[in-house]
C-alpha positions in Angstrom: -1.9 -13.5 -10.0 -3.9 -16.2 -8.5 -4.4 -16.2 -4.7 -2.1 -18.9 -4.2 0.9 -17.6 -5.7 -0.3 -14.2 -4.0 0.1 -16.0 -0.9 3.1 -17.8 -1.5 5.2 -18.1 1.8 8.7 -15.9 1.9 10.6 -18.6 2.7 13.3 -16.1 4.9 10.3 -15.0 6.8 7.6 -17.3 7.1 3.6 -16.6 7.7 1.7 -18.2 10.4 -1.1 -20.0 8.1 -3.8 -18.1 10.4 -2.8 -14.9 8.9 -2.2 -16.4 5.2 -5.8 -17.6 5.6 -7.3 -14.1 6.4 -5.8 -12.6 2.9 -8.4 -11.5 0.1 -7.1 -11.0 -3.2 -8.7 -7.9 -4.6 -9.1 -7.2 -8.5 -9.2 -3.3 -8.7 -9.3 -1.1 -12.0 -7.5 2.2 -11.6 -7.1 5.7 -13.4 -2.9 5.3 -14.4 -0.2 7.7 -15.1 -0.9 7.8 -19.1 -4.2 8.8 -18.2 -5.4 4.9 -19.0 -7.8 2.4 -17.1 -5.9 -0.3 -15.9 -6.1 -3.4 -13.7 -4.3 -4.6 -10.7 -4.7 -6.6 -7.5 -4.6 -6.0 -3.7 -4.1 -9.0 -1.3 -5.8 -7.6 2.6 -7.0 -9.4 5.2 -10.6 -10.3 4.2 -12.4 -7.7 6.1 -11.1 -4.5 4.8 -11.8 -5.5 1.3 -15.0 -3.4 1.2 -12.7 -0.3 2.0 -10.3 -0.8 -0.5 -12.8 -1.7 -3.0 -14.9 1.2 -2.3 -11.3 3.2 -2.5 -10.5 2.0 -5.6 -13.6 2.7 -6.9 -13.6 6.2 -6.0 -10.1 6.6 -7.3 -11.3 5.9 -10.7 -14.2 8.0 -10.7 -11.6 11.4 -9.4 -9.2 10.2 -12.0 -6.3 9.6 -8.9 -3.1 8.1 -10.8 -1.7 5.1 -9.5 1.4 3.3 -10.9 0.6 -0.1 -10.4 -1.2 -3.0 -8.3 0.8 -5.8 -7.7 1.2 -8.2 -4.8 4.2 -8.4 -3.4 5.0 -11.7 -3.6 4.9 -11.3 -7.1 8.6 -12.3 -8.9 9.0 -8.6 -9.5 9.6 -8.4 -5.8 9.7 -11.5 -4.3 8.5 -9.7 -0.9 11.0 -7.1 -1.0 9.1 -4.0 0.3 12.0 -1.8 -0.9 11.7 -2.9 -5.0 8.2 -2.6 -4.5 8.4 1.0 -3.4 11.3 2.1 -6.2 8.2 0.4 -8.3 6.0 3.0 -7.1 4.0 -0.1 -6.7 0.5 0.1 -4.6 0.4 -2.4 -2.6 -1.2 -4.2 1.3 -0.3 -7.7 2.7 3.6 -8.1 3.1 4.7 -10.0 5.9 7.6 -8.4 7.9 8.7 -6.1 10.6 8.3 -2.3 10.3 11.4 -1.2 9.3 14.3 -1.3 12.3 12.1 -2.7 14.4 11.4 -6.1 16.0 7.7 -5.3 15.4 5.4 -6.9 13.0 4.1 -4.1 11.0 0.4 -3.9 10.3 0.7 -4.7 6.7 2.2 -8.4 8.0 -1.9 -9.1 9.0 -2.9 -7.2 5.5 -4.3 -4.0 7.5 -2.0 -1.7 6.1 -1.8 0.0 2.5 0.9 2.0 0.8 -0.3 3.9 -2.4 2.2 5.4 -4.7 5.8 5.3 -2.6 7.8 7.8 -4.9 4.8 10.5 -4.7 4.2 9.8 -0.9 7.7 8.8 0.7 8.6 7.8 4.5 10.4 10.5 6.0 12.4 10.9 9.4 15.0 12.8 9.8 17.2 12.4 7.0 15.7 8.8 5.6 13.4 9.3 2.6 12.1 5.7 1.8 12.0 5.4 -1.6 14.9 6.8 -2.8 14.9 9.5 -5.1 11.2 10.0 -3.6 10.3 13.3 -3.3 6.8 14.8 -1.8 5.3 17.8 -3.5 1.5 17.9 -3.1 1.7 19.7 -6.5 2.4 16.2 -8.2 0.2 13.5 -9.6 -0.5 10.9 -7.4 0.6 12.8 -4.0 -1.7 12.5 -1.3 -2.1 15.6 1.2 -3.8 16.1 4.3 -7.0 17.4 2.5 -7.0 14.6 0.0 -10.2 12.9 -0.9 -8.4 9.3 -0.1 -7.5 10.7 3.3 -10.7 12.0 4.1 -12.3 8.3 2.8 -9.8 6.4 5.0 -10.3 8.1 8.4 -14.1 7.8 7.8 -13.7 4.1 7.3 -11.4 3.9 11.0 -7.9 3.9 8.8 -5.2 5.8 10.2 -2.9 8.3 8.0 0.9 8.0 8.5 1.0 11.5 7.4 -0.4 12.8 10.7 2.4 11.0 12.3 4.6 13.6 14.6 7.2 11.6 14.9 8.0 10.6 11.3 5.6 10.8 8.0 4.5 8.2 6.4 2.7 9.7 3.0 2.4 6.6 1.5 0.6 4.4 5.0 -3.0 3.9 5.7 -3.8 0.9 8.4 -6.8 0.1 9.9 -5.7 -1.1 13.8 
């Protein structure tokens, strides 16, 4: 995608421009599921880019699977957090609320990345976001509390929505 149709507005929620303006769109390569190199793109706000590049990089070098890369403003999910998830898509800038909330969520300024939903679901309670998600630090692609990416993120200042008490959020790193 080009930035501009990264950062097309959702017209049922619009962007203030100042937080449109802050959004870098990041070409990564990435180790996949079939055990190939591919390409994808992260839009963030412009100064966590050296994180997730540096992320990405060593993702790829420890042979981490990742679905896919895709902005989500991209016609696959026309900012609809919840396809992007069934997706397993990887993915940063959406702007919305967190779910059942008033709240912006920290992914609406592009400080917040998801990596691989279905490996690393939300869970509270009963809700398991995606559905058909299940967590099993066994798998491919799961991220655990002594993951390499976990260990990368915290040292960088990101926060892990797996050490959440109150709900876990597998898939959630932001940077406040």
């Amino acid at each position: 995608m080009t930035r501009e149709k990264a950062t097309l507005q959702n017209p049922a929620f619009p962007c203030p421009q100042e937080i449109l303006n802050r959004q870098f769109l990041l070409p990564m390569r990435f180790y996949s599921f079939d055990s190939s190199i591919r390409s994808g793109q992260i839009l963030l706000d412009f100064y966590l880019r050296e994180d997730i590049e540096e992320l990405f990089k060593l993702i790829l070098k420890e042979k981490f699977p990742v679905q896919s890369a895709i902005p989500i403003a991209h016609p696959t999910f026309h900012w609809n957090d919840e396809l992007s998830m069934e997706a397993n898509n990887t993915s940063a800038f959406n702007y919305r609320h967190i779910s059942g909330t008033s709240k912006l969520s920290n992914h609406a300024l592009g400080r917040a990345i998801d990596i691989n939903p279905l490996q690393n679901p939300f869970i509270k309670d009963e809700t398991i976001q995606p559905k058909d998600a299940i967590y099993d630090t066994d798998r491919p692609g799961t991220i655990s509390k002594d993951s390499f990416i976990v260990e990368f993120l915290k040292d960088k200042g990101w926060v892990w929505g797996g050490d959440w008490n109150d709900r876990k959020d597998y898939q959630h790193f932001e940077k406040p």
